[in-house]
PyMOL CGO cylinders between C-alpha atoms (Angstrom):
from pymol import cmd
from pymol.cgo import CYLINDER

trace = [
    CYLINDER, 89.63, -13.23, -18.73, 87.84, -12.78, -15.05, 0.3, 1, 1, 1, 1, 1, 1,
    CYLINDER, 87.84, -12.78, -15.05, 88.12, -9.00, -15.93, 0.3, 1, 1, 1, 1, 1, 1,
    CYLINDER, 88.12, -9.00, -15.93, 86.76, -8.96, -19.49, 0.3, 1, 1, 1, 1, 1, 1,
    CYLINDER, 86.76, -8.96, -19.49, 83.22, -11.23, -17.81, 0.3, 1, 1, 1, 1, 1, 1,
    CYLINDER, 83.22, -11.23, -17.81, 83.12, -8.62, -15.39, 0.3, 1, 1, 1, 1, 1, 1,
    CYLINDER, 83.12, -8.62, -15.39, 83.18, -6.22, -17.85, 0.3, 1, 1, 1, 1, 1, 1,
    CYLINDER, 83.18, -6.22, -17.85, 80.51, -7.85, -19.78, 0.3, 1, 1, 1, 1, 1, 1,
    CYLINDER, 80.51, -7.85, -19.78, 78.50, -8.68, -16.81, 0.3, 1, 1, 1, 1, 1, 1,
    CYLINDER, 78.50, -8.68, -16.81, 78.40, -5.39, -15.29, 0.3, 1, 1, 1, 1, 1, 1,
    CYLINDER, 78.40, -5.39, -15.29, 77.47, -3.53, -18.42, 0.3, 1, 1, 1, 1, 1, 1,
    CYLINDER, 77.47, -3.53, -18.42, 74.55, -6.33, -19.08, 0.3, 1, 1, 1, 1, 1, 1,
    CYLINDER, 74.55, -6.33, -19.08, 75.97, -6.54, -22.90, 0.3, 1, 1, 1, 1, 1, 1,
    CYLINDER, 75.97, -6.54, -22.90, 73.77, -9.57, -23.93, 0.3, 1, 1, 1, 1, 1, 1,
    CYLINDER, 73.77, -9.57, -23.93, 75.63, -9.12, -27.90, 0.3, 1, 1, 1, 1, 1, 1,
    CYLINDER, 75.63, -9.12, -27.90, 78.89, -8.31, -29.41, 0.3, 1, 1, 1, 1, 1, 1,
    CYLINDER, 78.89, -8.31, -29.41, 79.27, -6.86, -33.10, 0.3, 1, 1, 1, 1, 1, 1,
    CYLINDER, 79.27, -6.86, -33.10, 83.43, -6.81, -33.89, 0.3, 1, 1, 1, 1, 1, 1,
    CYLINDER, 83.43, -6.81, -33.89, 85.23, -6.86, -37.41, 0.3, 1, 1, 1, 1, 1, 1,
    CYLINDER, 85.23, -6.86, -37.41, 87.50, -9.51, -37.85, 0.3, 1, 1, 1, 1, 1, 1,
    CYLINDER, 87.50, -9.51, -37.85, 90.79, -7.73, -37.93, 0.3, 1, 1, 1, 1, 1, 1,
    CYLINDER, 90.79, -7.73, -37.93, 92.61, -10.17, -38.07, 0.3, 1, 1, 1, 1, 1, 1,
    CYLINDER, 92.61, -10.17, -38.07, 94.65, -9.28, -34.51, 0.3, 1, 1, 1, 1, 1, 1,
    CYLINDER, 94.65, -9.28, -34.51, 94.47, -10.62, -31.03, 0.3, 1, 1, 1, 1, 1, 1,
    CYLINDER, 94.47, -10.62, -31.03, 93.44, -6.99, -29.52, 0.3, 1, 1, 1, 1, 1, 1,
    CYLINDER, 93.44, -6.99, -29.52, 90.00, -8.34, -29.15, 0.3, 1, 1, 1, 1, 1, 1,
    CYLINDER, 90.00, -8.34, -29.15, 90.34, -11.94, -28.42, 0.3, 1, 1, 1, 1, 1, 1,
    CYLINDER, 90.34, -11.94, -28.42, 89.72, -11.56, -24.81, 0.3, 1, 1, 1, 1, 1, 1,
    CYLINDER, 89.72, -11.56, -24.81, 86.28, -10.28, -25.32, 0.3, 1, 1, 1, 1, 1, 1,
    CYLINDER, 86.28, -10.28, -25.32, 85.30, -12.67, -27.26, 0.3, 1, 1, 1, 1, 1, 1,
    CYLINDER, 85.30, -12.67, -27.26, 86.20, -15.29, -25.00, 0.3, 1, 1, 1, 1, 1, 1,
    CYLINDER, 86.20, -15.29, -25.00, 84.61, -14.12, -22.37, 0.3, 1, 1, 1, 1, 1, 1,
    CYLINDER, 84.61, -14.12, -22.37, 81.68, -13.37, -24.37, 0.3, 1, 1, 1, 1, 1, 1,
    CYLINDER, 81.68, -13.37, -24.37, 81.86, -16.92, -25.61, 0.3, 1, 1, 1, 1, 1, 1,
    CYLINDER, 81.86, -16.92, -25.61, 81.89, -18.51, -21.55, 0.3, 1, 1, 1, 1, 1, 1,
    CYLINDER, 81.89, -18.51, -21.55, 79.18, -16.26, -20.85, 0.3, 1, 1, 1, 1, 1, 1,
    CYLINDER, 79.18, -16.26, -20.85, 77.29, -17.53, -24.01, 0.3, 1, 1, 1, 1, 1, 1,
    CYLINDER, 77.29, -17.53, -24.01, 77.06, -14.06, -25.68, 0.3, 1, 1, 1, 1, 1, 1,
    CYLINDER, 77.06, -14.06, -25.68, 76.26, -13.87, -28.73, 0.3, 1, 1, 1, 1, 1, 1,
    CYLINDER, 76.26, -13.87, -28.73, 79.19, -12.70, -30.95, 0.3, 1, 1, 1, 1, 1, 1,
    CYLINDER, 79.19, -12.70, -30.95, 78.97, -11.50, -34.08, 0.3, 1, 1, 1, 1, 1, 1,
    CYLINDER, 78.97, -11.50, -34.08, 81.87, -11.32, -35.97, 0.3, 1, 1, 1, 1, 1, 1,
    CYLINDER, 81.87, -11.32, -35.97, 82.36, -9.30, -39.50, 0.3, 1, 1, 1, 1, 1, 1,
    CYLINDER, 82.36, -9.30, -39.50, 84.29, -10.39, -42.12, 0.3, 1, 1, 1, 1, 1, 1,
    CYLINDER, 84.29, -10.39, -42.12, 86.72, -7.89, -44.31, 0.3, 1, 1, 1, 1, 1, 1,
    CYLINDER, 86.72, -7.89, -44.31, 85.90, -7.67, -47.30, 0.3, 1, 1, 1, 1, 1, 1,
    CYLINDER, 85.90, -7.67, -47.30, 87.80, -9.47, -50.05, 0.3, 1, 1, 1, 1, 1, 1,
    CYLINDER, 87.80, -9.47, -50.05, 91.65, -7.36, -51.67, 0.3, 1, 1, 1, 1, 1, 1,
    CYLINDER, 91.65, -7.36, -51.67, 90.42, -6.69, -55.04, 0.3, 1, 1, 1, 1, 1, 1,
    CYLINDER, 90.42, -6.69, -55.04, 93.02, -8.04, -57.47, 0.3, 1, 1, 1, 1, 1, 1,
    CYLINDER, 93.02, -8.04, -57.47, 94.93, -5.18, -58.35, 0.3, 1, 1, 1, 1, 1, 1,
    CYLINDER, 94.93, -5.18, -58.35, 98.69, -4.24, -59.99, 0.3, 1, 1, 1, 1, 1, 1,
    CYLINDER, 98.69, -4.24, -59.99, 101.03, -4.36, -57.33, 0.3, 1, 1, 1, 1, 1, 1,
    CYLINDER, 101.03, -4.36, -57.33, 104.92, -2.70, -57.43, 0.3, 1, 1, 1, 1, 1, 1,
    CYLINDER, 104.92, -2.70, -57.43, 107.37, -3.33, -55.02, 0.3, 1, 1, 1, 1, 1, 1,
    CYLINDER, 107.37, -3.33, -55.02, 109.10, 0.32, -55.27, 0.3, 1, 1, 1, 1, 1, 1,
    CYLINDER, 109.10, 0.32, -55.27, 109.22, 4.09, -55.86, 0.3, 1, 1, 1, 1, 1, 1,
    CYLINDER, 109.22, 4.09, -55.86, 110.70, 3.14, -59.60, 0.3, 1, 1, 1, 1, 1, 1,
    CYLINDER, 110.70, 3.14, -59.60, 107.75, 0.53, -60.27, 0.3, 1, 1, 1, 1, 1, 1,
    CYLINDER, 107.75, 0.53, -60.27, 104.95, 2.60, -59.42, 0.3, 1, 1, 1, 1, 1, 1,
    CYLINDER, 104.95, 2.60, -59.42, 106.32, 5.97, -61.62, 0.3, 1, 1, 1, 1, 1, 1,
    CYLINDER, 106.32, 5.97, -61.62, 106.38, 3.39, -64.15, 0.3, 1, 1, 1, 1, 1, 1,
    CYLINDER, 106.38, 3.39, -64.15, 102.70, 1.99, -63.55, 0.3, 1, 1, 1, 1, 1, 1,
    CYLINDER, 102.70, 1.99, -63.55, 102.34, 5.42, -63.48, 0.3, 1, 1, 1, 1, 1, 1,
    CYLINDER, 102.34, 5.42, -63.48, 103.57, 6.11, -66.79, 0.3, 1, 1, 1, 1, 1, 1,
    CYLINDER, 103.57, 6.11, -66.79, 101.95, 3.46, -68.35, 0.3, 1, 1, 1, 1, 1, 1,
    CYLINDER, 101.95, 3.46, -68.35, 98.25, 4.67, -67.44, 0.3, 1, 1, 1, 1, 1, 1,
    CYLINDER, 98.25, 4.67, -67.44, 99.35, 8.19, -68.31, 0.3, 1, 1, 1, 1, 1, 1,
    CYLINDER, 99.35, 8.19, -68.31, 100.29, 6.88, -71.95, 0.3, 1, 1, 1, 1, 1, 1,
    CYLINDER, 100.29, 6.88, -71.95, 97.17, 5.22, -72.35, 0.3, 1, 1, 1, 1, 1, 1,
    CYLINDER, 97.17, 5.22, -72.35, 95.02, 8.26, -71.27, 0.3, 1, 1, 1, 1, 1, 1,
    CYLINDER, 95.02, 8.26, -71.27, 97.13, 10.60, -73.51, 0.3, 1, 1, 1, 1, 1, 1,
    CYLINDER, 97.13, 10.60, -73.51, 96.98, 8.23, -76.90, 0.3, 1, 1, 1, 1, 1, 1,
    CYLINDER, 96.98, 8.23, -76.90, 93.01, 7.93, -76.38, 0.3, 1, 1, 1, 1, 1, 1,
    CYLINDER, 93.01, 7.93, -76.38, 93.39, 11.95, -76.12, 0.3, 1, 1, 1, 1, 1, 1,
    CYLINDER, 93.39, 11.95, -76.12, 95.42, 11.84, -79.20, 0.3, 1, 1, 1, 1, 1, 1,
    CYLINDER, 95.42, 11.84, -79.20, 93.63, 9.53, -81.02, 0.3, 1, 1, 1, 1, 1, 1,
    CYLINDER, 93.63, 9.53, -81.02, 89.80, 11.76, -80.17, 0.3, 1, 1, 1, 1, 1, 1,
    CYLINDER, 89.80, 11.76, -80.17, 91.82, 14.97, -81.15, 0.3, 1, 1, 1, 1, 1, 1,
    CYLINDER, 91.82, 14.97, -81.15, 91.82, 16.39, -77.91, 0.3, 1, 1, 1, 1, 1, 1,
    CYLINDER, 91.82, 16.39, -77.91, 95.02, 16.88, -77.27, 0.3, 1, 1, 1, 1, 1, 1,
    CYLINDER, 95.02, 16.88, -77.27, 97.89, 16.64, -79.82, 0.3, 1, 1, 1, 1, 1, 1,
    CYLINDER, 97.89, 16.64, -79.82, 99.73, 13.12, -79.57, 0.3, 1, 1, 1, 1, 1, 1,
    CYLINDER, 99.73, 13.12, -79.57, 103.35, 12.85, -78.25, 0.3, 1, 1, 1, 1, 1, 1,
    CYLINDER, 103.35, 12.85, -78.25, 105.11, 10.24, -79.03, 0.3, 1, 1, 1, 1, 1, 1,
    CYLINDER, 105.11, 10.24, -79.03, 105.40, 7.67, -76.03, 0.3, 1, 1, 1, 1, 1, 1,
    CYLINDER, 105.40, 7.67, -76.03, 109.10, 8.32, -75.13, 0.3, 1, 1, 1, 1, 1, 1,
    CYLINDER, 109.10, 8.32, -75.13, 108.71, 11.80, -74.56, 0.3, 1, 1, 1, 1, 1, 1,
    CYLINDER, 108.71, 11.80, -74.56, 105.75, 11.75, -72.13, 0.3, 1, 1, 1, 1, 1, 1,
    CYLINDER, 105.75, 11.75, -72.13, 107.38, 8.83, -70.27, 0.3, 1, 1, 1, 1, 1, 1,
    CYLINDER, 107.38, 8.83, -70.27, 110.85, 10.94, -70.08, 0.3, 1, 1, 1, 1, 1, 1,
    CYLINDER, 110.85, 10.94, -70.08, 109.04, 14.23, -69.04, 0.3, 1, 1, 1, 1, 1, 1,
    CYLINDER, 109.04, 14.23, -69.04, 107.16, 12.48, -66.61, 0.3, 1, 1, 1, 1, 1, 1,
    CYLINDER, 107.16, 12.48, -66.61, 110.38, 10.64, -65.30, 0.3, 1, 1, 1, 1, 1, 1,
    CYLINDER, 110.38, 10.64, -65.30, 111.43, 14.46, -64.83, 0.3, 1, 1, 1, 1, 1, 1,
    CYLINDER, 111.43, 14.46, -64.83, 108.58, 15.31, -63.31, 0.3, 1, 1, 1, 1, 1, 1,
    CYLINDER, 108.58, 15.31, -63.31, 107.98, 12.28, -60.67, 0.3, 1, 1, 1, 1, 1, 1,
    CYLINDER, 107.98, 12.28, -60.67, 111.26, 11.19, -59.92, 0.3, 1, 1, 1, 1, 1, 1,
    CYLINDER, 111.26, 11.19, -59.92, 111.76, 14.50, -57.61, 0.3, 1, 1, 1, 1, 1, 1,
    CYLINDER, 111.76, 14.50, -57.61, 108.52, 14.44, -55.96, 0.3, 1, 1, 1, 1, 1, 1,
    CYLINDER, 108.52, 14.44, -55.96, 107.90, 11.03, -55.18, 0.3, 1, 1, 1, 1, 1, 1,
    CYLINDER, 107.90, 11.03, -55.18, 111.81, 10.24, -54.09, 0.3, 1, 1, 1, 1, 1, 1,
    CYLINDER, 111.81, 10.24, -54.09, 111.37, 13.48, -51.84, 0.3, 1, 1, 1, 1, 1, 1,
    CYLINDER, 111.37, 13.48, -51.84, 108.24, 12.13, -50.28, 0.3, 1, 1, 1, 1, 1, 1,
    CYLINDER, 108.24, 12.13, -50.28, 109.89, 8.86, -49.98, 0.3, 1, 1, 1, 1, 1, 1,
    CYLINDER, 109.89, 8.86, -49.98, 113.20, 10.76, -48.20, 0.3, 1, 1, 1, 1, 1, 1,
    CYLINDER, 113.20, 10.76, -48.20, 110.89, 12.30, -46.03, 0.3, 1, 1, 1, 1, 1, 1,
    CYLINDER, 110.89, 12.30, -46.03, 109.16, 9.26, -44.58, 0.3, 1, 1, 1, 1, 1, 1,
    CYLINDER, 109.16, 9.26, -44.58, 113.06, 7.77, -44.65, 0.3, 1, 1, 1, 1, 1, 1,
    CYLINDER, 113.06, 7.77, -44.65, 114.17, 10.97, -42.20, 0.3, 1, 1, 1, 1, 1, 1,
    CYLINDER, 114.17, 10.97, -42.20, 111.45, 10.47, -39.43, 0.3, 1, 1, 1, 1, 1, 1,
    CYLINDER, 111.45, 10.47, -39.43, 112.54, 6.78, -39.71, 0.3, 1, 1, 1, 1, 1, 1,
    CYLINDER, 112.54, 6.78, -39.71, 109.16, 5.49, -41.02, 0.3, 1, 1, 1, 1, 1, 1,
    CYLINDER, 109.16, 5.49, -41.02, 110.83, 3.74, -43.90, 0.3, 1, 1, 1, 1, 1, 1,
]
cmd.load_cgo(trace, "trace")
């Protein structure tokens, strides 16, 4: 923490402005900055909006699906576009998904990010 005052000292920084990230990366500063009686100011994240959620590639083509529907029966229903019925737009986007996003997924799986 000697190092960090230093720091502080040194560069004559009379305030700190940091987000809270949650992590300890920062810490030290603000100690320091705290013994020295700097004035820290600390910002706060702002709040995860309440959202859907999946847990997998097959969950979020069906999320997927499910918004799709919706946009094409309010389509349908204004007579822009002529309505399918629902299990042939979710097949034919099954076809459509399943090889892109389980090729992205394979990719990410290959360089050993997932």
């Amino acid at each position: 923490m000697l190092n960090e005052q230093e720091l502080l000292l040194e560069y004559q920084i009379d305030t700190i402005l940091s987000k809270n990230s949650g992590c300890g990366a920062t810490y030290a500063k603000i100690a320091a900055a705290r013994e020295l009686e700097i004035l820290v100011l600390m910002v706060q994240r702002p709040p995860i909006p309440d959202v859907e959620q999946v847990l997998d590639v097959a969950g979020a083509i069906a999320w997927l699906i499910k918004q799709l529907l919706v946009i094409s029966y309010i389509l349908g229903a204004i007579g822009m576009c002529q309505l399918a019925s629902t299990d042939v737009i979710a097949v034919r986007l099954q076809e459509l998904l399943s090889p892109l996003v389980y090729n992205h997924v394979g990719y990410y799986q290959q360089l050993g990010l997932r």
